[in-house]
C-alpha positions as CSV (number, residue, x, y, z in Angstrom):
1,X,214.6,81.8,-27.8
2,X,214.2,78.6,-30.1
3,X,210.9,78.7,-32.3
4,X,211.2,82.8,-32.2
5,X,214.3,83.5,-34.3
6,X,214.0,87.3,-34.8
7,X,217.3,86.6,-37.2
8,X,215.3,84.4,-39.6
9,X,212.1,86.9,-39.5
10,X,215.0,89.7,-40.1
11,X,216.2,87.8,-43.8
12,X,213.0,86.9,-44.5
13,X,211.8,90.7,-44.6
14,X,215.3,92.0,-46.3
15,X,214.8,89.0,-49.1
16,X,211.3,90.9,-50.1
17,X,212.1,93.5,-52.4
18,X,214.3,96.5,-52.8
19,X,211.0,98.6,-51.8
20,X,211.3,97.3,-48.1
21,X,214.6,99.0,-48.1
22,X,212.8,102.0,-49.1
23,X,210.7,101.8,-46.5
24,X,213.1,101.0,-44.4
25,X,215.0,104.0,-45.3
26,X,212.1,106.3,-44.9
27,X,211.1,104.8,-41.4
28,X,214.6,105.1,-40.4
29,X,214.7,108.9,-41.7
30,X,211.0,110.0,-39.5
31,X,213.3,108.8,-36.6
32,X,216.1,110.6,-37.0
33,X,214.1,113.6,-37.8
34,X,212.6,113.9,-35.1
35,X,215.1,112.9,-32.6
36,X,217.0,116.0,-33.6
37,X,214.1,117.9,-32.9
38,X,213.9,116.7,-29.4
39,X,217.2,117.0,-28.6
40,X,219.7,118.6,-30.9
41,X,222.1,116.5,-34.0
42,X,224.9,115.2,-31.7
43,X,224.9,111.8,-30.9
44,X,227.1,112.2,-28.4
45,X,224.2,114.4,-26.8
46,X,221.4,112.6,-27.6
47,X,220.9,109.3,-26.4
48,X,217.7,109.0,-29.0
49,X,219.6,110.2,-32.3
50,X,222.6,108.0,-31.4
51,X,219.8,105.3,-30.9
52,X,218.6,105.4,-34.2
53,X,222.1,106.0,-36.0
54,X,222.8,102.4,-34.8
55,X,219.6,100.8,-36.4
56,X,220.8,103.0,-39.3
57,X,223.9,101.3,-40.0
58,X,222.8,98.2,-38.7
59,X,220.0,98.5,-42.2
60,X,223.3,99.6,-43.8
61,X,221.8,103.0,-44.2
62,X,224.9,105.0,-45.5
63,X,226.4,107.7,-43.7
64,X,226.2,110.6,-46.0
65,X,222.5,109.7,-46.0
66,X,222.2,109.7,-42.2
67,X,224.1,113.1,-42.1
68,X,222.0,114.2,-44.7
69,X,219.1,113.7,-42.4
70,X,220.5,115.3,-39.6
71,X,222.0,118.0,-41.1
72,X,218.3,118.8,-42.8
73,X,216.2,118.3,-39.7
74,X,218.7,120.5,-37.9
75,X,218.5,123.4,-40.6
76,X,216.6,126.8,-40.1
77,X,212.9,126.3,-41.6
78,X,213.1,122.6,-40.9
79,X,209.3,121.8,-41.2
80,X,209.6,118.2,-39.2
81,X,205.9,117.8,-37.6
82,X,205.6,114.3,-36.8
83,X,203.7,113.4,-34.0
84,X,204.4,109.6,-32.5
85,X,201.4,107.9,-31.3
86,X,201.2,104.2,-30.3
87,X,198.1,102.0,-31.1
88,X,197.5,98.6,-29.0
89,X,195.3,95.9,-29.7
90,X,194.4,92.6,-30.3
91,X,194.7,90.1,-33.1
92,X,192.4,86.7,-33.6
93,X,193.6,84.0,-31.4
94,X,194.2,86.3,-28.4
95,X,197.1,87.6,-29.8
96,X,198.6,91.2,-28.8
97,X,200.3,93.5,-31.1
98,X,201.6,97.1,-30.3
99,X,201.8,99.9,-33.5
100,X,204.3,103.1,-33.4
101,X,203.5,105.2,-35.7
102,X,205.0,108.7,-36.4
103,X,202.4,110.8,-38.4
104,X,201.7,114.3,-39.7
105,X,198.3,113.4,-40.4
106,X,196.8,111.9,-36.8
107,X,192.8,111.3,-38.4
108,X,194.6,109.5,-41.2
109,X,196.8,107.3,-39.1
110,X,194.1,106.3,-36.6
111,X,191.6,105.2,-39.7
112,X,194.5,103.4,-41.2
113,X,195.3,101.6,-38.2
114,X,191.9,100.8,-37.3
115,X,190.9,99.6,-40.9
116,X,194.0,97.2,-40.8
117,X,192.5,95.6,-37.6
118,X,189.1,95.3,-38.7
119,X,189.8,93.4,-41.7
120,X,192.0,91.0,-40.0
121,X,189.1,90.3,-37.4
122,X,190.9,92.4,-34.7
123,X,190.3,95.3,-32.9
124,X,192.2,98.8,-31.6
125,X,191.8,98.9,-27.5
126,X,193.0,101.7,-25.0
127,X,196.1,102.8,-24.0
128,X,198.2,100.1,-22.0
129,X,195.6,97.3,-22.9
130,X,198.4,94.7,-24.5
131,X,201.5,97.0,-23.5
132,X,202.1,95.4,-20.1
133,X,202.8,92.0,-21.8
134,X,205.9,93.2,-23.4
135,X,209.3,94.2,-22.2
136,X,211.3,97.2,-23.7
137,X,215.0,96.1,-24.5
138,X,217.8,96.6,-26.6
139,X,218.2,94.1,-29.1
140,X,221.2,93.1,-31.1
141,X,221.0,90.3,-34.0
142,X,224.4,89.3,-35.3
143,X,224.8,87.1,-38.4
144,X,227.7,83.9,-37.7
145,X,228.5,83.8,-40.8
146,X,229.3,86.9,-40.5
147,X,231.4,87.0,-37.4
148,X,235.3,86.1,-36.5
149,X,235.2,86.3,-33.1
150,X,234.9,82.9,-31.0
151,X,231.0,82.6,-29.1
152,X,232.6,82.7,-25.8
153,X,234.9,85.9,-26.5
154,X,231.7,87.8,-27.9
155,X,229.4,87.1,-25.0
156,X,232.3,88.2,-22.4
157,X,232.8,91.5,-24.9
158,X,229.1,91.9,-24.7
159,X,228.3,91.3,-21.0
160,X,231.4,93.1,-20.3
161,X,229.9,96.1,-22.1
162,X,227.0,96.1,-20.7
163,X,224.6,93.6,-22.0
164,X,221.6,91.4,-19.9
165,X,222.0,88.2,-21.8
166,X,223.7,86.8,-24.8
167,X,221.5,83.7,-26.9
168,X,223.0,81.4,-29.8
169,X,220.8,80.2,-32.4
170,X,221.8,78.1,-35.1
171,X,222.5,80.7,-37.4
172,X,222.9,83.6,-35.4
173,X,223.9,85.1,-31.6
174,X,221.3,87.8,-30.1
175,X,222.6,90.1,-27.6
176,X,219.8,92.1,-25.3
177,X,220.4,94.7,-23.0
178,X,218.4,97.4,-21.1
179,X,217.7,100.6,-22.8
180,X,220.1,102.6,-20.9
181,X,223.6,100.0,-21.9
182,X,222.4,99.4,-25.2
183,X,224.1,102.4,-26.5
184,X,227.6,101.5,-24.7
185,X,226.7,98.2,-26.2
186,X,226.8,99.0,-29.3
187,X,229.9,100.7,-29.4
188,X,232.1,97.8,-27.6
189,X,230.8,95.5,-31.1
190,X,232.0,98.7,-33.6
191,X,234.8,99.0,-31.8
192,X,235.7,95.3,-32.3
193,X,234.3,96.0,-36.1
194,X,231.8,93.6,-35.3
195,X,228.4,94.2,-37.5
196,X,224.8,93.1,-36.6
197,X,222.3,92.8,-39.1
198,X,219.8,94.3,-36.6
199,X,220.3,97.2,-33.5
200,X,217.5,98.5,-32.1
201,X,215.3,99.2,-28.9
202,X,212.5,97.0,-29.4
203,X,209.5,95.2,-27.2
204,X,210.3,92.1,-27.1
205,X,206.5,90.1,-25.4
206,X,207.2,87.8,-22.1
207,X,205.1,84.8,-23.7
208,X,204.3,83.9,-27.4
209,X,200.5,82.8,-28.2
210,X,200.4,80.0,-31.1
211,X,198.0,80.2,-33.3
212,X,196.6,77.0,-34.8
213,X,193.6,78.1,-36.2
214,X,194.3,78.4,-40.3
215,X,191.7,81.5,-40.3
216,X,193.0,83.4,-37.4
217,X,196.7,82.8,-39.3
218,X,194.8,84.4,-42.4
219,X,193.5,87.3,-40.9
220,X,196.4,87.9,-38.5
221,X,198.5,87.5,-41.6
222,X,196.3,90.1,-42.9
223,X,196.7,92.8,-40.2
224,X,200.2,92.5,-40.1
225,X,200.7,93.3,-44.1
226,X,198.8,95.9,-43.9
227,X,200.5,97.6,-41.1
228,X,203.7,97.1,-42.5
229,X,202.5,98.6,-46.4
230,X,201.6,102.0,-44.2
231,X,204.4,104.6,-44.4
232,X,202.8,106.0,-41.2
233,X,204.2,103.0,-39.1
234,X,207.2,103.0,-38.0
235,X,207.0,99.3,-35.8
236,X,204.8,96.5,-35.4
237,X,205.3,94.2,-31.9
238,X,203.5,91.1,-31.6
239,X,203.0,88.1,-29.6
240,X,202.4,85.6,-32.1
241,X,204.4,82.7,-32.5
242,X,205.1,82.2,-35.7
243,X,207.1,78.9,-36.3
């Protein structure tokens, strides 16, 4: 994993401003919304909801604001209509990236997504164009500074648990499972009051592209800020090596 440290693109977004918590917060909240609606406010029941309560607290969300959300999505008259739709494409220097979005406005969502490509030089392609190049896991980033527990003891508490493969970086251990143990996961590293400063199914690509080209890195750039300014989208995966 050397030259892709999800850990230091994970600071670099939390050092930004107080507003990326917002939107953190409000990306965080679509999710739990509407995985209630698709399958009821007990975690216990609902392998999504219990999903997104661990990227939650892993964005140290806090819990009255999580119950909050559930408790209102879950309420008579909830009026939760967002629809997730997922946008692939291509980014200059043969790059792929993947956009979820959950929108109550799809003509809105599609012109946003489309505009942010097109002024980065990219372009939206069908369904499954770039998808096939990524691989869907759980990912865990813990912070060392932040952890007690000896390398060795963590990655046997992790494989133990469940996990596909435990990776030390210089600064930080990442811990990747498949969809299904990432839950159980999870719950082994709270049990051992062990936090993460990330916890979430993500896609993670199966080769990085480098761009050398100081345009492409502009406009690319360029795609990705705009992506991430829209309140419609809730991710953005990429292929683009950025160190």
């Amino acid at each position: 994993m050397s030259g892709h440290s999800k850990f230091a693109n994970i600071k670099h977004k939390k050092e930004k401003n107080d507003a990326a918590k917002g939107k953190i917060f409000t990306i965080i909240g679509r999710e739990i919304a509407v995985a209630v609606k698709e399958g009821g406010p007990d975690p216990n029941n609902n392998f999504k909801l219990a999903t997104v309560i661990a990227k939650a607290k892993a964005n140290n969300m806090p819990n009255d604001t999580i119950e909050r959300g559930i408790k209102k999505a879950s309420g008579e008259g909830s009026n939760v209509d967002y629809k997730a739709i997922t946008y692939e494409g291509y980014g200059p220097g043969g790059t792929a990236i993947i956009v979820e979005t959950l929108t109550d406005n799809q003509n809105r969502t599609a012109a946003n997504v489309k505009a942010a490509f097109s002024k980065g030089n990219g372009n939206v392609g069908t369904p499954g164009c770039v998808s096939y190049m990524f691989d869907e896991k759980g990912q865990i980033i813990i912070d060392k500074e932040e952890c007690e527990m000896p390398s060795d003891d963590l990655m046997m508490l992790v494989l133990d648990a469940g996990a596909d493969d435990f990776l030390e970086e210089d600064d930080s251990f990442e811990i990747l499972t498949s969809p299904d143990a990432f839950q159980g996961v999870v719950e082994a590293l709270n049990e051992n009051k062990i936090a993460s400063v990330s916890a979430e199914i993500t896609k993670i690509p199966q080769n990085y592209v480098e761009v050398t080209d100081e345009n492409n890195v502009k406009y690319l750039q360029r795609i990705l800020d705009l992506l991430d300014d829209d309140d419609d989208v809730q991710a953005v995966y990429h292929n683009w090596d950025e160190d």
